[in-house]
C-alpha positions as CSV (number, residue, x, y, z in Angstrom):
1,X,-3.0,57.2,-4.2
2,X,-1.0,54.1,-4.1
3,X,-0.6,51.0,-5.9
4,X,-2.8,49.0,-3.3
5,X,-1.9,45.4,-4.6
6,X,-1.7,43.0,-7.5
7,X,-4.7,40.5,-8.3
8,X,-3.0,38.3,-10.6
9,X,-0.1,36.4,-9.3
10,X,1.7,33.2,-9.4
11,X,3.6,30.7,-6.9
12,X,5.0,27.4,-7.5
13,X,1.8,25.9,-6.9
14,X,1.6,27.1,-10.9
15,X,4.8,24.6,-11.8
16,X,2.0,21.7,-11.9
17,X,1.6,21.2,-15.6
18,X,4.8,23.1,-16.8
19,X,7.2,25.4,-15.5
20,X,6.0,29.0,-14.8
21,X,7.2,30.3,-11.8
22,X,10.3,30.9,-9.0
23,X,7.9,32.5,-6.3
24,X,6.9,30.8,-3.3
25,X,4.1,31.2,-1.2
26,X,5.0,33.1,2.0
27,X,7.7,35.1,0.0
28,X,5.1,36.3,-2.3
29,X,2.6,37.6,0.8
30,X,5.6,39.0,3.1
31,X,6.8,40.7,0.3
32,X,3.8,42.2,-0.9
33,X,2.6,43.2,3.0
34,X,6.2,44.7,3.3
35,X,6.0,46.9,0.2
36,X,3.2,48.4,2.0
37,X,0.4,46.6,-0.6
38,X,-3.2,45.8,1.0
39,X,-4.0,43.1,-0.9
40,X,-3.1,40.1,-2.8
41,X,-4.5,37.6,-5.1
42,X,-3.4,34.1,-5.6
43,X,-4.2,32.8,-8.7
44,X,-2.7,29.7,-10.1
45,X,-2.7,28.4,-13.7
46,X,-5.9,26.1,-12.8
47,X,-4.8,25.4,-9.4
48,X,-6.5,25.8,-6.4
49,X,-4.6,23.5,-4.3
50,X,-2.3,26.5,-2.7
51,X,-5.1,28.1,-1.2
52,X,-5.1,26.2,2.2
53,X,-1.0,26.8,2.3
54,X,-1.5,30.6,1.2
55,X,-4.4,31.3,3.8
56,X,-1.9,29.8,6.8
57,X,0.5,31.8,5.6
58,X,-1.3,34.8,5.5
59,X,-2.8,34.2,9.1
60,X,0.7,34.9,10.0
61,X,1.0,37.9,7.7
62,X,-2.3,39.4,9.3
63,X,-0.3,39.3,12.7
64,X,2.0,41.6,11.7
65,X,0.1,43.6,8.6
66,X,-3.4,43.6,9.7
67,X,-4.8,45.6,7.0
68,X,-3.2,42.9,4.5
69,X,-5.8,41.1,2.7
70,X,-5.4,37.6,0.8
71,X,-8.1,36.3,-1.7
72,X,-8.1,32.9,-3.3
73,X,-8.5,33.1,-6.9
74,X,-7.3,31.0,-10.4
75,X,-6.3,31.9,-13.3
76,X,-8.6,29.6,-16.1
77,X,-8.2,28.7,-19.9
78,X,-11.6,30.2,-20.7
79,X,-12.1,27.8,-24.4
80,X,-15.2,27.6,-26.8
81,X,-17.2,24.7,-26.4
82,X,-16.3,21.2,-26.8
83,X,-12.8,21.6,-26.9
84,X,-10.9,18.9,-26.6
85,X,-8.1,16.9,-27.9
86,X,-9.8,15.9,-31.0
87,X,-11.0,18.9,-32.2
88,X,-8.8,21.1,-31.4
89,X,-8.0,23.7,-34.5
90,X,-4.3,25.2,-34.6
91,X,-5.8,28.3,-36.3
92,X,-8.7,29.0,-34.4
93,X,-8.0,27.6,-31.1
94,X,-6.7,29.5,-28.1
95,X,-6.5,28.6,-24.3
96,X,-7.2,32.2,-23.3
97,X,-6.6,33.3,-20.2
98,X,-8.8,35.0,-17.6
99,X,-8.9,35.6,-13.8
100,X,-11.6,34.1,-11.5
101,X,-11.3,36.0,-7.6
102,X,-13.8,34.3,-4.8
103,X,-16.3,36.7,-2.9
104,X,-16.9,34.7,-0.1
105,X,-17.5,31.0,0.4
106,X,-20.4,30.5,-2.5
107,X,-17.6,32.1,-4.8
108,X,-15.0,29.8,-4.0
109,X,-17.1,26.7,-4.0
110,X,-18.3,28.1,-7.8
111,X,-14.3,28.6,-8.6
112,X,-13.8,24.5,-7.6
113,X,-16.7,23.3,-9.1
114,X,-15.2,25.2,-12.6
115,X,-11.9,23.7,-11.6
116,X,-13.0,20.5,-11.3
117,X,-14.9,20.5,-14.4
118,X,-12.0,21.3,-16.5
119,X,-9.7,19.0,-14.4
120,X,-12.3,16.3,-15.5
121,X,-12.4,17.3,-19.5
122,X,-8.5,17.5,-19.4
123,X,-6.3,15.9,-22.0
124,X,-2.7,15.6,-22.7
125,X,-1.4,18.0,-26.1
126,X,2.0,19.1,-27.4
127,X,3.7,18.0,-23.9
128,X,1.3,19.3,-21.4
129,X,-1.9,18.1,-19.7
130,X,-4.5,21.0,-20.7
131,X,-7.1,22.1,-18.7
132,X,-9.9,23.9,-20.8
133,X,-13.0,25.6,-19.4
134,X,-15.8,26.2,-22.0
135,X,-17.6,29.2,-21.4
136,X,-20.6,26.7,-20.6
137,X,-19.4,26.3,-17.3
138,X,-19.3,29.8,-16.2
139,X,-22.8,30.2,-17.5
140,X,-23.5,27.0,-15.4
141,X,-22.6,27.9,-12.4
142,X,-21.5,31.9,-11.7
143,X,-24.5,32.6,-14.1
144,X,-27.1,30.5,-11.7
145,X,-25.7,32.9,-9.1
146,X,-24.0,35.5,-9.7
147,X,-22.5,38.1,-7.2
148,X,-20.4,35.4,-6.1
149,X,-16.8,35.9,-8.3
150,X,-14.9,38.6,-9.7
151,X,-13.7,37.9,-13.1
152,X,-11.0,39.8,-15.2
153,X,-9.5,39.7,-18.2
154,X,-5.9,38.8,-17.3
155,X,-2.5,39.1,-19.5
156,X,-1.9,39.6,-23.7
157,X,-2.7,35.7,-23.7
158,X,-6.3,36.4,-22.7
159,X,-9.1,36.6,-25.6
160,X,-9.7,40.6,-25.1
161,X,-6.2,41.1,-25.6
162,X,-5.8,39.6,-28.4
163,X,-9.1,40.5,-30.2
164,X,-8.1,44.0,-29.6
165,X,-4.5,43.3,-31.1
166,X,-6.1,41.6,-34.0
167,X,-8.8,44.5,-34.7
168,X,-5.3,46.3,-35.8
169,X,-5.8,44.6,-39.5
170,X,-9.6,43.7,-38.9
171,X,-11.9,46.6,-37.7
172,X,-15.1,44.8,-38.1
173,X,-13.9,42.6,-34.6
174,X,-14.0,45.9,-32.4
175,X,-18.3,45.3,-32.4
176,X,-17.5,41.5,-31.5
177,X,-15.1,42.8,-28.7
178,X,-17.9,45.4,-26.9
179,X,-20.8,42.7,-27.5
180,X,-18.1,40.2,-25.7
181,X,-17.3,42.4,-22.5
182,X,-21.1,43.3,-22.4
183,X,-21.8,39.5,-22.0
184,X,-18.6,39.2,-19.3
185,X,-20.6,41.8,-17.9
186,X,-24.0,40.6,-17.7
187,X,-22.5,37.0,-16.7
188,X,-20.7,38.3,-13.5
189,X,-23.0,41.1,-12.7
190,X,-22.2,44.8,-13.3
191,X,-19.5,45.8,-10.9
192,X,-18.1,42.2,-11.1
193,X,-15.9,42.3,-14.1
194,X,-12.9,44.3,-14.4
195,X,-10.6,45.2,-17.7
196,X,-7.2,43.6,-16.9
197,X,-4.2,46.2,-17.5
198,X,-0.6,45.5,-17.1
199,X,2.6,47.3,-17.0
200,X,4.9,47.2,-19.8
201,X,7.6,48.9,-22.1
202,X,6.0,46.5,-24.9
203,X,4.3,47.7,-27.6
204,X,1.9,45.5,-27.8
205,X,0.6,45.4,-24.0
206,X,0.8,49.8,-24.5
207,X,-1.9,49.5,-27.1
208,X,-4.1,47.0,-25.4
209,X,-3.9,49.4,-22.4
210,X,-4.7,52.4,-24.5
211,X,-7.6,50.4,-25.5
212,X,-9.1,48.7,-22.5
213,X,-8.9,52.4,-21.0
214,X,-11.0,53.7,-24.3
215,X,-13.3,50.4,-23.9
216,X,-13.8,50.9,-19.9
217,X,-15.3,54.9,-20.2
218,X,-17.0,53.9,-23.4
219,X,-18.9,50.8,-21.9
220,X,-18.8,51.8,-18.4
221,X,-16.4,48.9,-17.0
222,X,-14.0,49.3,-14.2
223,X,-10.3,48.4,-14.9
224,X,-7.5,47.6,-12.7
225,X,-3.6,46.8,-12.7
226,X,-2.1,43.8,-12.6
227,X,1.3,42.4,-12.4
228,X,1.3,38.7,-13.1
229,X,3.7,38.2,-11.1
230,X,5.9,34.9,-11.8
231,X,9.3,36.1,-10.0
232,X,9.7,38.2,-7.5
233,X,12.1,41.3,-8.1
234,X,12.9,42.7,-11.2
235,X,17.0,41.5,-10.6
236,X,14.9,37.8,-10.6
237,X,14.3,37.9,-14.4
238,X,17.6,36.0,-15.2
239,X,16.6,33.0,-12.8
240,X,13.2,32.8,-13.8
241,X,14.2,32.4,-17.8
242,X,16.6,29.8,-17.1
243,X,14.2,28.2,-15.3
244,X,11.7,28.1,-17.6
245,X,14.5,27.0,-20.7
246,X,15.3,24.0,-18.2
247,X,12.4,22.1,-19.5
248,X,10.4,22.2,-22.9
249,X,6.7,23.1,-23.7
250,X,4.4,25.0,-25.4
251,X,5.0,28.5,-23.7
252,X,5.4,32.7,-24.4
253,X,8.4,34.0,-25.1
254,X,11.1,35.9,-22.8
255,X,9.8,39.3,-23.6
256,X,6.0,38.1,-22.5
257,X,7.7,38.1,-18.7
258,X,10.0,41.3,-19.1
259,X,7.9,43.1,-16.4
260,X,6.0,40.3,-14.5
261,X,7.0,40.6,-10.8
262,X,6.1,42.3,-7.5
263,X,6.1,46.2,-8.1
264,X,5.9,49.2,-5.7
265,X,4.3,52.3,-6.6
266,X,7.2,54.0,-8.4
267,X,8.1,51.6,-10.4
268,X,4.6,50.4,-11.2
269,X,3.8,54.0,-12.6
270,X,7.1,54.6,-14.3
271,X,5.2,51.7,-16.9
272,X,1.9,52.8,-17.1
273,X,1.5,55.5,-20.1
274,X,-1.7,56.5,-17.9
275,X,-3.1,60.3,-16.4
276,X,-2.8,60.8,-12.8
277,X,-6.5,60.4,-12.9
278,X,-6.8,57.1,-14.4
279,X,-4.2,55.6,-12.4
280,X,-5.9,56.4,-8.9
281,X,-9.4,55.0,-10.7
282,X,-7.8,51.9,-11.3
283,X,-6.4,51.9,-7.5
284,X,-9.3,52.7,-6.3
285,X,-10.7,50.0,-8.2
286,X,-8.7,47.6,-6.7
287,X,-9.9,48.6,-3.1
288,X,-13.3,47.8,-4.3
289,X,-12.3,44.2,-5.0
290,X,-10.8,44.2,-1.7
291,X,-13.7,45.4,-0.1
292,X,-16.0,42.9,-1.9
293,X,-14.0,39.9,-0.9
C-alpha cells in the first residue's frame, strides 16, 4: 500500500499565539492531492478558524482530485483539571498535545464547543496566551456523545509520549499508561482512538514508535502515521527555523521539527523502523479515518 495521507498538520492559521509554521493553506492541500495522498487533516494549535478557508480551497482541489478528502480537525493542549495561571506547577505541569478530527457535523460542533472552552479559560504565561483543555471537557461533551470525533495521540509533546519516555527510569508508569489509553478508549468509543506514530531518525520518537506498536497489539488500538507537518519540503527546514528564531517563546527545539513536513511514500518509509505488515495496518488505518469522516 501507500502512504494515503497525513492527519496531523499545520498552516499559518497555527502562527496565532506564536510562530509555528511556513505552510499555507492551499499549498498544503495541492501539494498533498499532487503527491497522490487521499486525505488530509487540518489541525491547528487550538485553531479552528482555517477551516472555512481550507474547505473552499479544497472545493477546488476536489475538481481536480476527486478522491481527495479534507477533514477539519485541532490539535488541543489536553491539561489536568483547573489549570490555570495560578496554579500552574513547572514540574508537574504539561500542555500535552493531542489530535481532535470531526466525524460529521455533531463532531465538529463538539471540537468548537472544546475550543471555545479553552479560549474562555485562557491566560497569558511565559510570553504566550495558553489555551488549556482539562480533560473535563472532553468527558463533557465527546463523552455525552460519543461516535462523533476521532482522537489521537499526536507528537513527543503529547502525554503518551512522554509517559512512555519517562517509564525508561520509572517502570511502575507503564500500568498508568495502558489504564490511560483504555480510558482514551472508552471516552471516544472503540475504533475512535488511534496511537499517533511519526517518522524520525530520533531516538527518542524510535522508541516511542517501538512502543505504541507493542501497546496497539497488546491493547487492541489502531495506530496510524503522522507527519506534523509545519513546512512543506524537506529543502524547507532552513526557512522554517529561522522563522521560528525570528521571534521568542516557550517552544521545542530544532531537532523536534527535523522531519515534520509533507512526505511521499518513499521517503515516509525510509523513517519508519516498521515490517511491511505494520506499515500497510497503519495505512489502512488511515483509510478508515477517511471513511469515517
Amino acid at each position: 500500500m501507500d502512504y494515503p495521507g497525513g492527519l496531523h498538520n499545520h498552516t499559518e492559521y497555527s502562527n496565532l499565539r506564536l510562530r509555528d509554521c511556513i505552510i499555507k493553506t492551499e499549498d498544503l492541500l495541492w501539494y498533498a492531492a499532487e503527491l497522490g495522498h487521499e486525505v488530509i487533516a487540518i489541525t491547528e494549535h487550538e485553531a479552528i478558524c482555517n477551516h472555512v478557508k481550507a474547505e473552499k480551497e479544497n472545493k477546488k482541489v476536489k475538481e481536480q482530485y476527486p478522491n481527495f478528502k479534507m477533514i477539519r480537525g485541532n490539535e488541543i493542549y489536553l491539561c489536568r483539571n483547573g489549570l490555570n495561571a495560578n496554579n500552574f506547577n513547572r514540574e508537574y505541569d504539561r500542555y500535552y498535545h493531542f489530535i481532535l478530527l470531526a466525524k460529521d457535523a455533531i463532531g465538529h460542533q463538539q471540537i468548537r464547543e472544546i475550543s471555545t472552552r479553552a479560549w474562555h479559560r485562557s491566560y497569558l504565561a511565559r510570553g504566550m496566551r495558553r489555551v488549556p483543555t482539562y480533560y473535563q471537557d472532553l468527558f463533557d461533551i465527546i463523552g455525552a456523545q460519543p461516535g462523533h470525533v476521532i482522537g489521537s495521540t499526536a507528537c513527543l509533546g503529547g502525554a503518551l509520549a512522554t509517559q512512555i519516555l519517562r517509564a525508561r527510569k520509572d517502570s511502575s508508569l507503564n500500568e498508568k499508561i495502558k489504564i490511560w489509553i483504555n480510558q482514551m478508549d472508552n471516552l471516544f468509543g472503540h475504533g475512535n482512538f488511534f496511537l499517533e506514530l511519526q517518522p524520525s531518525d530520533g531516538k527518542e520518537q524510535i522508541y516511542v514508535n517501538s512502543k505504541l506498536v507493542e501497546l496497539s497489539k497488546e491493547l487492541d488500538i489502531p495506530y496510524i502515521i503522522t507527519t506534523d507537518a509545519h513546512y512543506l519540503k524537506k529543502e524547507d527546514r532552513s526557512i522554517h527555523k529561522a522563522y521560528l528564531n525570528a521571534q521568542d517563546g516557550d517552544r521545542e527545539v530544532d531537532d523536534f521539527y527535523a522531519t515534520t513536513y509533507v512526505m511521499d511514500t518513499e521517503e515516509l518509509e525510509s523513517y519508519m523502523k516498521l515490517t511491511r505488515e505494520e506499515l500497510d495496518y497503519a495505512y489502512q488505518n488511515i483509510l478508515n479515518i477517511k471513511d469515517m469522516c
